[in-house]
C-alpha positions as CSV (number, residue, x, y, z in Angstrom):
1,X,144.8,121.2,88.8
2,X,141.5,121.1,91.0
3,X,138.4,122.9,89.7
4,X,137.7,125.7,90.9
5,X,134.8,124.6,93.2
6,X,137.3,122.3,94.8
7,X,140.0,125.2,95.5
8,X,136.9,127.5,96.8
9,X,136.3,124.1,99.3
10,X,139.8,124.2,100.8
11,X,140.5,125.5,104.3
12,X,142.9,128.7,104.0
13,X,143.6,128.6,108.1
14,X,142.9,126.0,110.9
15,X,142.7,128.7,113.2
16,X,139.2,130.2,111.8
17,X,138.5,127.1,110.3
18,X,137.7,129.4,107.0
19,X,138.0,128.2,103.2
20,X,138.9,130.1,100.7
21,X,135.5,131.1,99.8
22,X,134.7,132.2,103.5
23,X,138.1,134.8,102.8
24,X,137.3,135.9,99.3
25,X,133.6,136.8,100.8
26,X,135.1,138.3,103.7
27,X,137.5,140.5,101.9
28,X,135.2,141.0,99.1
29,X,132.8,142.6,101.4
30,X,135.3,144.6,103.8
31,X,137.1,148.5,103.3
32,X,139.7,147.4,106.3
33,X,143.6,147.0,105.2
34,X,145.0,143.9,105.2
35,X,146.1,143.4,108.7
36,X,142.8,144.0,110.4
37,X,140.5,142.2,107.6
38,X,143.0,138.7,108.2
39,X,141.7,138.8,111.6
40,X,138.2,138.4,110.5
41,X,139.3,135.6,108.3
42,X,141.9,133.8,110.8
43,X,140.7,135.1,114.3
44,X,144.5,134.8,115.2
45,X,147.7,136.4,115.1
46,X,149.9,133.6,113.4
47,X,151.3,134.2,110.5
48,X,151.1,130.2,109.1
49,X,148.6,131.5,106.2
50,X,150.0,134.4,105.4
51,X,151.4,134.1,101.5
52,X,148.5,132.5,100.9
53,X,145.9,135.0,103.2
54,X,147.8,138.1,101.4
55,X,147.0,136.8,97.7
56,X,143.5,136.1,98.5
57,X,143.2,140.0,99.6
58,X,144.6,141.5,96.4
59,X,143.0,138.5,94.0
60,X,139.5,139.8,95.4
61,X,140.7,143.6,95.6
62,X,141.2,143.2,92.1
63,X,138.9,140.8,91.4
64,X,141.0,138.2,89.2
65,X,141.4,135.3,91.2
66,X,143.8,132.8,90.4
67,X,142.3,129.7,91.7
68,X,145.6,127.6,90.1
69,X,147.9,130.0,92.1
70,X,145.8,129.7,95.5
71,X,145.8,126.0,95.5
72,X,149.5,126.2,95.0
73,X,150.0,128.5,98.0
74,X,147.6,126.4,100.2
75,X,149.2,123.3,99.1
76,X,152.9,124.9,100.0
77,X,151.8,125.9,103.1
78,X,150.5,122.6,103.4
79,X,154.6,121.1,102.9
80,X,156.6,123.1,105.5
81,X,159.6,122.1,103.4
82,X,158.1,123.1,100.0
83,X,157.6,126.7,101.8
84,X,160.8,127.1,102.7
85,X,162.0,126.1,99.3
86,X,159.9,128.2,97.7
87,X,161.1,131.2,100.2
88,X,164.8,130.7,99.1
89,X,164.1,130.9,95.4
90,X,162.4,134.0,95.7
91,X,164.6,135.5,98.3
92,X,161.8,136.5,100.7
């Protein structure tokens, strides 16, 4: 597991070209819903961040953040194949 500074380091979409830091501020410091406040994070439409985008904006709504869980989901994301494993176990 990387420390928590590392995970904060990472890049959450290569879009925006945000790390997870940049999102956690950026949601921190927003009132919008989900859908508008991922613009100002990815300044796209794609959905490639998404599981990873959606966490981030309830882990700083609530304000426990699970830094082992986000570098999971950026590192899925990361492995295409991991992703869709992942989806098929859950049943998403």
């Amino acid at each position: 597991m990387p420390t928590k500074e590392a995970v904060l380091t990472l890049e959450i979409c290569e879009c925006g070209g945000k790390t997870v830091a940049d999102a956690l501020k950026i949601f921190q410091e927003t009132s919008l819903p989900y859908k508008k406040a991922k613009k100002l994070v990815t300044e796209c439409d794609k959905t490639c961040c998404r599981a990873a985008l959606l966490r981030i904006f309830d882990m700083a709504y609530t304000g426990n953040i699970d830094y082992e869980e986000l570098h999971r989901l950026i590192q899925l994301r990361n492995d295409k194949l991991g992703e869709l494993l992942e989806r098929m176990k859950s049943g998403r």
